[in-house]
C-alpha positions in Angstrom: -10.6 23.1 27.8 -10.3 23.1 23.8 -7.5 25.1 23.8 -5.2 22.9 26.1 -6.1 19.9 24.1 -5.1 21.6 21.0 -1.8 22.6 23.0 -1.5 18.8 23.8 -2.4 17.5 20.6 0.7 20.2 19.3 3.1 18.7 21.5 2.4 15.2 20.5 2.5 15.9 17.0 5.7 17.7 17.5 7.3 14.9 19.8 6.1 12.1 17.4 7.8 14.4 14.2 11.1 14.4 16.1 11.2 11.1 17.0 10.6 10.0 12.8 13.3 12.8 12.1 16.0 10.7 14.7 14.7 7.2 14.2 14.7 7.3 9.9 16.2 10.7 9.1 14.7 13.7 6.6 14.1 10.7 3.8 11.0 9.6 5.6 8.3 11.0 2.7 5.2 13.2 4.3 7.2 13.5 7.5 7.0 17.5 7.2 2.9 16.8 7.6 3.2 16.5 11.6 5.5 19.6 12.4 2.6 21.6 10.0 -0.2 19.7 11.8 1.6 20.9 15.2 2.2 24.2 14.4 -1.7 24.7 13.1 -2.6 23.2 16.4 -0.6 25.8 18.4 -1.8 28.4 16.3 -5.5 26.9 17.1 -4.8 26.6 21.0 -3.4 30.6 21.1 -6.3 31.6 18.8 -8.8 30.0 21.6 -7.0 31.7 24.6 -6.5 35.1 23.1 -10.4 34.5 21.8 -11.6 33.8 25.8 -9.9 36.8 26.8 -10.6 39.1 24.0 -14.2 37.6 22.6 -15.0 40.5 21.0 -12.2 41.4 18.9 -12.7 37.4 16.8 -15.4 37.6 14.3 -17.7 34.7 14.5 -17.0 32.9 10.8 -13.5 32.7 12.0 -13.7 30.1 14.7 -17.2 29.0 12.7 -15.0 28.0 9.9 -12.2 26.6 11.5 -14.7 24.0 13.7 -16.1 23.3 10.9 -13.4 22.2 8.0 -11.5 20.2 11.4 -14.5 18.5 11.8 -15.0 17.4 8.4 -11.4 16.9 7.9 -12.2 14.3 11.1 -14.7 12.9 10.1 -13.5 11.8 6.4 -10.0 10.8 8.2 -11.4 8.5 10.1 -13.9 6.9 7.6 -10.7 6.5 5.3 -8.3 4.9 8.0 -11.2 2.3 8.7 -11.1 1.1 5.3 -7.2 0.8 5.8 -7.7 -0.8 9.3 -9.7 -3.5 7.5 -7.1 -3.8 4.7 -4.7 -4.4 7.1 -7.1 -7.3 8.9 -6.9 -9.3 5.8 -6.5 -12.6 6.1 -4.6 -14.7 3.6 -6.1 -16.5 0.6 -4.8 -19.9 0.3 -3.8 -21.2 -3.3 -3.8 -18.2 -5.5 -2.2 -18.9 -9.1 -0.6 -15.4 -9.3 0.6 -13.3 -6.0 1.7 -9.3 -7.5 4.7 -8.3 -4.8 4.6 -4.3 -5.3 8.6 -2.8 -4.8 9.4 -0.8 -2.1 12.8 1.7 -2.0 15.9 0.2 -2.0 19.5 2.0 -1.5 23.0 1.1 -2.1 23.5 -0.4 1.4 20.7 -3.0 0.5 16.7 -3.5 0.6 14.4 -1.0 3.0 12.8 -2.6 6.0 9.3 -2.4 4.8 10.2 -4.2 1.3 12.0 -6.9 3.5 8.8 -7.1 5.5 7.1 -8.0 2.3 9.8 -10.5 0.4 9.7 -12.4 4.2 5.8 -12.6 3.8 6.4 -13.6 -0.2 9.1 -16.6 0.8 6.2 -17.5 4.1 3.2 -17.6 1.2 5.6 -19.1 -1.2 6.6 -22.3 1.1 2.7 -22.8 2.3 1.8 -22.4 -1.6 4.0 -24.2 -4.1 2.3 -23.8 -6.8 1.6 -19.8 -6.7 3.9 -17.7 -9.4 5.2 -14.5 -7.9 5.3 -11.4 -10.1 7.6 -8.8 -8.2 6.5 -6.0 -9.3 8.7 -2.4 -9.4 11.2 -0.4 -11.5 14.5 1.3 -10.9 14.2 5.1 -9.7 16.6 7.9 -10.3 18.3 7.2 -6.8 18.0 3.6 -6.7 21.1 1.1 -8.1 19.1 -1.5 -9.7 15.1 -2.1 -10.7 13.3 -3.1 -7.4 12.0 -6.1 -9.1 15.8 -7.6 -9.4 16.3 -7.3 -6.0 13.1 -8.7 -5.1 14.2 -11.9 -7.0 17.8 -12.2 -5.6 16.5 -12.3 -1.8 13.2 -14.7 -2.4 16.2 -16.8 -4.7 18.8 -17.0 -1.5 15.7 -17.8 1.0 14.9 -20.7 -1.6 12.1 -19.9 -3.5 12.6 -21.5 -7.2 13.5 -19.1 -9.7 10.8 -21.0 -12.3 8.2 -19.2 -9.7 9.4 -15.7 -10.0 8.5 -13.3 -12.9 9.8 -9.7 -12.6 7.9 -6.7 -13.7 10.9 -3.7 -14.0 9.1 -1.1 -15.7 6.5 0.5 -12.6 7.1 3.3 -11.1 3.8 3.6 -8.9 0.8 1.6 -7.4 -1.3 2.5 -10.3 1.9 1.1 -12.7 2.5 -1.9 -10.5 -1.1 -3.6 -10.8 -1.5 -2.2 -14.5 2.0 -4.0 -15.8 1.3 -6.9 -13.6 -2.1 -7.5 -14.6 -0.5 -7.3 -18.4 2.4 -9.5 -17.5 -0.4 -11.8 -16.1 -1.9 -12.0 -19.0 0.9 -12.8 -21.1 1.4 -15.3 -18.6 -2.0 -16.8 -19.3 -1.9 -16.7 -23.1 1.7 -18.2 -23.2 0.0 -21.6 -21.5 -2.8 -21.8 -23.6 -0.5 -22.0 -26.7 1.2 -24.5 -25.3 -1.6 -26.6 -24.1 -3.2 -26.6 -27.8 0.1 -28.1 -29.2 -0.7 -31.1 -27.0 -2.4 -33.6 -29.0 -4.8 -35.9 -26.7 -6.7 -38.7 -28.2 -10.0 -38.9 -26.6 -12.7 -41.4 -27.0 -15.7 -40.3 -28.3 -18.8 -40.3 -26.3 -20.6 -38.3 -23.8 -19.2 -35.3 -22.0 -20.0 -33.1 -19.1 -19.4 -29.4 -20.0 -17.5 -27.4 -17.3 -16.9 -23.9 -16.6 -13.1 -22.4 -16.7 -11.9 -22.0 -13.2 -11.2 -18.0 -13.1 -7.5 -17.1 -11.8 -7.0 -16.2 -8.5 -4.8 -13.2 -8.1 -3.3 -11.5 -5.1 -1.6 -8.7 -4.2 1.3 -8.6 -1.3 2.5 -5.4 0.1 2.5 -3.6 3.9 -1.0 -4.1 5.9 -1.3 -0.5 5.4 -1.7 -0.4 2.0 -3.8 -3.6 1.4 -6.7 -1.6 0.5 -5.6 0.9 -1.8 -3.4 -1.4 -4.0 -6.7 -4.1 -3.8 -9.0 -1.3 -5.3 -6.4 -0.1 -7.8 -6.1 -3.5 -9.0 -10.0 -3.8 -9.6 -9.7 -0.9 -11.4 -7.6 -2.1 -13.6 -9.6 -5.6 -14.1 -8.0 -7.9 -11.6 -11.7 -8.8 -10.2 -11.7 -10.2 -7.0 -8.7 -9.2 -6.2 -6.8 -10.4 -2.6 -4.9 -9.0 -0.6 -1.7 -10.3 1.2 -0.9 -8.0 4.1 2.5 -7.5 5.7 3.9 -6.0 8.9 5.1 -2.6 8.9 7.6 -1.0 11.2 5.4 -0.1 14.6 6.7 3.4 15.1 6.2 4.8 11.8 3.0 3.1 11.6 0.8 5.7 12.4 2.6 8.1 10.4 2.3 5.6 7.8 -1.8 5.4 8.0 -2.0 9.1 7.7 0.2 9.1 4.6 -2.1 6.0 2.8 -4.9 8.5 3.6 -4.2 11.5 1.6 -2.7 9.1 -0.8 -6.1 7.2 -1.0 -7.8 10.6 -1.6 -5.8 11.9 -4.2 -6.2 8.5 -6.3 -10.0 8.2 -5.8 -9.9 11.8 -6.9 -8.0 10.7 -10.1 -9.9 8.0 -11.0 -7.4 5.4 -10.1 -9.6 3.3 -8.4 
């Protein structure tokens, strides 16, 4: 019974591999991860006939072992994609001063589809929230024709968002970079309105006065439901406390493929201490 389900689960894995291959090409990053996921389950399904037939010719750590890491491997996939589920789920915070808008690839022929998903959630948040500033956050790769960020301004400028409301960070290259420079261009930000509130002379009268504390800044961060979570513990990290995240859609077929990706990727940066 094992063995057919690892057969099936092959067969999906290699349908679903072809079907990214035809529907976004080679370019699709990670994409090589289902054809080596199908061919370990085909190797697994002919391991568990040829073991039925010939039980004693397979040691016992060998099946042992391989239970036991896909198990595990299981069981801390599924623990991770919950955490991005609930990313995903998050609803929007109304009236944040500052909203980060990470980059996503962009070619010659124009913006990708997920970082159009995000700049039509920014202009949405944007109209609902006039006084939010936007900082669009990401840099220019080898194979890109101008810094993400630029882009990200010219098509929230054309769908009317006021350029006063826009502030581009064009040095990121990453999610780590993208909430570190923001949070730094937030800052700046911050300390460029304080100087020019303490060149405003106010006469007061003198008297009595009620003490209040300093309303903290709200922050957000906007990028594809899938990678709410990552980019919101990132930006703890990196002292953006009470950070919130802005989720938008992702395309549905590459969705799952994209879940699996934020996985590993949310593995390797808890691994390096990025958040």
């Amino acid at each position: 019974m094992l063995a057919w389900i690892a057969c099936a689960g092959a067969v999906i894995c290699l349908a679903y591999y072809a079907a990214i291959v035809v529907y976004a090409g080679f370019s699709v990053s990670f994409s090589w991860f289902w054809l080596m996921l199908a061919i370990f389950l085909g190797m697994t399904s002919a391991g568990m006939q040829y073991g039925h037939f010939h039980p004693k010719k397979i040691p016992v750590w060998l099946p042992v072992s391989v239970a036991t890491v896909g198990i595990t491997a299981v069981i801390i996939f599924c623990a991770v994609e919950i955490l991005v589920f609930l990313g995903a789920a998050t609803a929007d915070a109304p009236g944040l001063d500052y909203v980060i808008v990470l980059g996503a690839k962009i070619r010659e022929e124009g913006i990708s589809n997920s970082l159009k998903q995000r700049l039509d959630k920014a202009v949405e948040y944007s109209m609902e929230n006039p006084g939010t500033v936007f900082i669009l956050s990401g840099g220019q790769g080898s194979d890109e024709p101008e810094p993400e960020a630029q882009a990200m301004r010219d098509y929230m400028v054309y769908h009317g968002v006021p350029e006063s409301r826009l502030v581009m960070e064009t040095v990121s290259s990453s999610t780590v970079e993208n909430l570190a420079y923001s949070r730094v261009v937030i800052d700046g930000l911050e300390k460029k309105k304080r100087e020019e509130a303490g060149n405003n002379v106010i006469s007061v009268i003198p008297g009595p006065f009620l003490e209040v504390e300093e309303k903290p800044i709200q922050v957000g961060v906007l990028t594809s439901n899938y990678h709410v979570f990552r980019a919101r513990r990132i930006g703890e990290k990196w002292g953006l406390k009470g950070i919130h995240g802005i989720s938008a859609r992702s395309d549905i077929l590459l969705f799952p493929h994209l879940c699996v990706r934020e996985c590993i990727a949310i593995l390797k940066d808890q691994l390096m201490g990025n958040m």
